[in-house]
C-alpha positions in Angstrom: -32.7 41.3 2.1 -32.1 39.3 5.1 -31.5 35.4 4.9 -32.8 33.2 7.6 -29.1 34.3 9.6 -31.0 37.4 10.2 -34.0 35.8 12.9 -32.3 34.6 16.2 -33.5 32.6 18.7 -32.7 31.4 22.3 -31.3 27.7 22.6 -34.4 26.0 23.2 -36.7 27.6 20.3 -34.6 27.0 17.4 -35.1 23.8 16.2 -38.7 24.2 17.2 -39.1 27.5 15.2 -36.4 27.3 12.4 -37.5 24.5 10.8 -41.0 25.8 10.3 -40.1 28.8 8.6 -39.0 29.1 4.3 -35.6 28.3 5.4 -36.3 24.7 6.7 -33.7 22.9 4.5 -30.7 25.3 5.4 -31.8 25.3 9.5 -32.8 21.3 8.7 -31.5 19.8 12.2 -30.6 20.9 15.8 -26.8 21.0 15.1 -26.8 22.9 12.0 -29.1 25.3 13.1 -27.2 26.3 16.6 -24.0 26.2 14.3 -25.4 28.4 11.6 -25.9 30.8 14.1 -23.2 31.1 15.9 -21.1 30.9 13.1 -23.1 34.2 11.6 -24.3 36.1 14.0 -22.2 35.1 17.9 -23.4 33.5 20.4 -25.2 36.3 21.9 -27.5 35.4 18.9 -28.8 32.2 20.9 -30.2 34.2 24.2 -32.2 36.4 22.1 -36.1 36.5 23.6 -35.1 35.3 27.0 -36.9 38.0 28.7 -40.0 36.9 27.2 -39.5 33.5 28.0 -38.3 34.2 31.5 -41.0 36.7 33.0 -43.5 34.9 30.5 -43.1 31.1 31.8 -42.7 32.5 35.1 -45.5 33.7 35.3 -47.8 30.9 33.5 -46.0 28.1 35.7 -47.1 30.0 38.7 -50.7 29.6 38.0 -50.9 26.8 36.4 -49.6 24.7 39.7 -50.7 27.0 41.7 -54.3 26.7 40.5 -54.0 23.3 40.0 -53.9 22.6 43.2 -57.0 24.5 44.1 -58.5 23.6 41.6 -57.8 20.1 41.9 -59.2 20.6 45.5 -62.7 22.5 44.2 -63.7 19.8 41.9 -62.4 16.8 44.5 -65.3 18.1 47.0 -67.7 18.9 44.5 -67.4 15.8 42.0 -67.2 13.1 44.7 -68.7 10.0 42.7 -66.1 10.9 39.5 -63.1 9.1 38.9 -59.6 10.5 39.1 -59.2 11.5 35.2 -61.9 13.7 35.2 -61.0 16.2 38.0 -57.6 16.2 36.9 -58.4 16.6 33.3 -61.0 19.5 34.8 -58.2 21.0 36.8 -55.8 21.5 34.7 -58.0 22.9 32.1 -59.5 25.5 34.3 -55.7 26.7 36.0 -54.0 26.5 32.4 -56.8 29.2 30.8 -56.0 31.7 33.3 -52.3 31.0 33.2 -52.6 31.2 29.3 -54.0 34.4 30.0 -50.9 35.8 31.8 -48.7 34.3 29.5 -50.1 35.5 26.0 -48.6 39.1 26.0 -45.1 37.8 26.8 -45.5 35.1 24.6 -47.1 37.6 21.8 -43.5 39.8 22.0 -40.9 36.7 22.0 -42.2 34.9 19.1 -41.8 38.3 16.7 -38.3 38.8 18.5 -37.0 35.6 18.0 -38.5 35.3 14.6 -38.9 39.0 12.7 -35.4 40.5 11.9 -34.9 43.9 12.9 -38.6 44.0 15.3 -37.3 44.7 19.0 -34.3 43.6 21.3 -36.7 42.4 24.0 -39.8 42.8 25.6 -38.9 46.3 26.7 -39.3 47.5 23.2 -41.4 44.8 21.8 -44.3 45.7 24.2 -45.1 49.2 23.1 -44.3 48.3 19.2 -47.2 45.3 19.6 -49.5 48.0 21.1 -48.6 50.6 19.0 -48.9 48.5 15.5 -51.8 46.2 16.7 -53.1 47.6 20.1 -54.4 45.6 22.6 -55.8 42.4 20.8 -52.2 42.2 19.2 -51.0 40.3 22.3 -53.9 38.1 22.8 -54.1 37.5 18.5 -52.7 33.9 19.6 -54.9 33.3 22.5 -56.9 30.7 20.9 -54.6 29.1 19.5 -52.7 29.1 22.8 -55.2 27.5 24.2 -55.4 25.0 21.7 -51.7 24.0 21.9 -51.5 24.2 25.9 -55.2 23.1 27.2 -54.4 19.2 25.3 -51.1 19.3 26.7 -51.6 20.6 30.4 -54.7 17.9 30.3 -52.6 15.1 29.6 -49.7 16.2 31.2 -51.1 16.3 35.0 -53.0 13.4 34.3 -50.2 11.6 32.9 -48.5 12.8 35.6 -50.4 11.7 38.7 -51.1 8.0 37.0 -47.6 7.6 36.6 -47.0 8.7 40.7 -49.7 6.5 41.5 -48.1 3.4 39.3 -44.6 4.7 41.1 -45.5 4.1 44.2 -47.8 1.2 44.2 -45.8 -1.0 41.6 -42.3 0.0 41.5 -41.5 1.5 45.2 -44.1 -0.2 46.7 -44.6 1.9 49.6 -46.9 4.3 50.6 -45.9 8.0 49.4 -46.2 9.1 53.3 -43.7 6.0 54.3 -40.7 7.2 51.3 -37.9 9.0 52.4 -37.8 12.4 50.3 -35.3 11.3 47.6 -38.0 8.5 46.6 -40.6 11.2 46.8 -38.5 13.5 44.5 -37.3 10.3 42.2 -40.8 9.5 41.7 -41.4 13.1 40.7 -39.1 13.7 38.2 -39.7 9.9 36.9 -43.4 11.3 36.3 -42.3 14.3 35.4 -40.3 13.7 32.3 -43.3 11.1 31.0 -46.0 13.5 31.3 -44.2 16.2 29.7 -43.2 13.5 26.8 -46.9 11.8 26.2 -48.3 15.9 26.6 -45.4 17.2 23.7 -47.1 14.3 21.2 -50.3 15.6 21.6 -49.6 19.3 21.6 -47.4 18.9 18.6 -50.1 19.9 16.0 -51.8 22.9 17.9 -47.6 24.3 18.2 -46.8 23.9 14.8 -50.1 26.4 14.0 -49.6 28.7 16.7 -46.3 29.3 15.5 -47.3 29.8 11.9 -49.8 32.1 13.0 -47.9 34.0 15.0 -45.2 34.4 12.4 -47.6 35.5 9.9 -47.1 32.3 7.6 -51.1 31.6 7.5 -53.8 33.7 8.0 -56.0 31.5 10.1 -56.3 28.1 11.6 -57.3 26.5 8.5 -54.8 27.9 6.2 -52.0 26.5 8.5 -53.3 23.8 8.3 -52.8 23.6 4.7 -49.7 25.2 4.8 -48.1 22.5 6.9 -49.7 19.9 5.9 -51.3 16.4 7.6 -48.2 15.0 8.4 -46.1 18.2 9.4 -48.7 18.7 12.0 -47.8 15.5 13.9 -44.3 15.1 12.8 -42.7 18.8 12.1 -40.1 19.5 15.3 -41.6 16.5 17.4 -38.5 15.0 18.5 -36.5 18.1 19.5 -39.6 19.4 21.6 -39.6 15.8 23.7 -36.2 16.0 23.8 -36.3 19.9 25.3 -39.8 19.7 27.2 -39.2 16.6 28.8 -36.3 18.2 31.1 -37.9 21.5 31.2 -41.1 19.8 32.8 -39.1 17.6 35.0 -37.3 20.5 36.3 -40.5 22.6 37.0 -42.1 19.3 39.6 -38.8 18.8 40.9 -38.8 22.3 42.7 -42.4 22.1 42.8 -42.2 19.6 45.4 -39.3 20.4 46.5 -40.8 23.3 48.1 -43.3 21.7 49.1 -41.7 19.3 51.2 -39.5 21.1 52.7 -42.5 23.5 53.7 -44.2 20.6 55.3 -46.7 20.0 52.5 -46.9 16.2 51.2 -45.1 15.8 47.1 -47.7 16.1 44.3 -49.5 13.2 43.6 -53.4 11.7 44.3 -56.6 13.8 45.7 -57.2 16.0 48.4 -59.7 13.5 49.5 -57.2 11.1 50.1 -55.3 12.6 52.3 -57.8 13.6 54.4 -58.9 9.7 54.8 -55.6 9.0 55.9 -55.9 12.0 58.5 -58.8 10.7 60.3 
């Protein structure tokens, strides 16, 4: 039999994952988990599932800004007399099913390497063992539940995010965004960036702790991990290390966002299509 040594994880997933499995009080904090395992198994150990994460984020972020955006532009023009929340909270909602959609399979595969000892290396093998053992629905058995993690979080995230440009600008730099020089524009981005990704990781919190339980086969449905975890668990269980890791990781992902943008001529991220077109005429 196998102790807790024996499921590996990249950096960033093992103090959200460890602690929510049976061997919580030996993998207890960040420092004694990432010790434990490179004490045990190398630090090869800590990479494992990166493919997954790679191809698998890749892919999601891609949409999800990318749709976004045309999203955000859709309901702009369509839902002229609504305020700002509501087509952002619309947006994001509508680009982050589809990209939840691209992500699930990849996302399926990780979790059981990082967390199942002996299952695959990567998603090279992982894939056809999911299909073969589950078929198809085995890599969207934590579509829901995806959804229910990422939709609250993607929600208040961009909105988050686009309030906190908006306060930027008009209370701190005082300038319009057109008038900044592009390391205000950036500075503003990654300021909004890191808050969004903090206020989205609070809300998020219970909807990851059950997805992961599912995943792992810890509950058989929603409601038994629920009780499994418990109340509290739900809002508390890995909270701070997941600010402390999705904050940069979203900050990151707008910084090069609008980096590209700018330097393809586009303006940084930030307000409604139909505002820029009122400064245009």
């Amino acid at each position: 039999r196998r102790d807790a040594g024996g499921r590996r994880h990249p950096p960033r997933h093992h103090p959200a994952r460890r602690p929510q499995g049976q061997h919580a009080v030996k993998y207890n904090t960040i420092c004694s988990g990432l010790s434990s395992l490179v004490r045990e198994e190398g630090a090869s150990s800590l990479w494992r599932g990166w493919g997954g994460k790679l191809f698998g984020y890749g892919a999601q972020g891609g949409c999800k800004f990318g749709l976004y955006e045309f999203f955000k532009k859709q309901y702009s023009d369509a839902l002229v007399d609504s305020n700002r929340s509501t087509v952002y909270f619309l947006s994001s909602a509508s680009a982050q099913i589809i990209a939840d959609v691209a992500l699930c399979p990849f996302e399926s595969v990780k979790v059981r390497v990082q967390t199942q000892p002996i299952f695959a290396k990567g998603l090279v093998d992982g894939f056809p063992r999911v299909y073969a053992a589950e078929g198809l629905s085995g890599f969207y058995r934590g579509l829901l539940p995806l959804w229910g993690r990422n939709l609250p979080f993607s929600m208040i995230m961009f909105s988050s995010f686009e309030h906190t440009v908006d306060f930027l600008y008009q209370k701190v730099i005082q300038k319009k965004k057109q008038d900044c020089s592009t390391a205000q524009q950036l500075g503003a981005t990654c300021l909004a960036g890191y808050i969004s990704g903090a206020v989205g990781t609070v809300v998020s919190n219970p909807a990851d702790n059950i997805v992961s339980s599912l995943y792992n086969k810890k509950a058989k449905n929603v409601i038994h991990a629920i009780k499994s975890i418990g109340l509290r668990g739900l809002f508390t269980r890995s909270l701070p290390i997941r600010i402390t890791l999705v904050g940069p990781v979203v900050t990151m992902q707008w910084f090069f966002y609008d980096t590209i943008k700018i330097f393809t001529g586009l303006p940084p991220s930030g307000g409604l299509p139909r505002d820029l077109e009122k400064l245009d005429t």
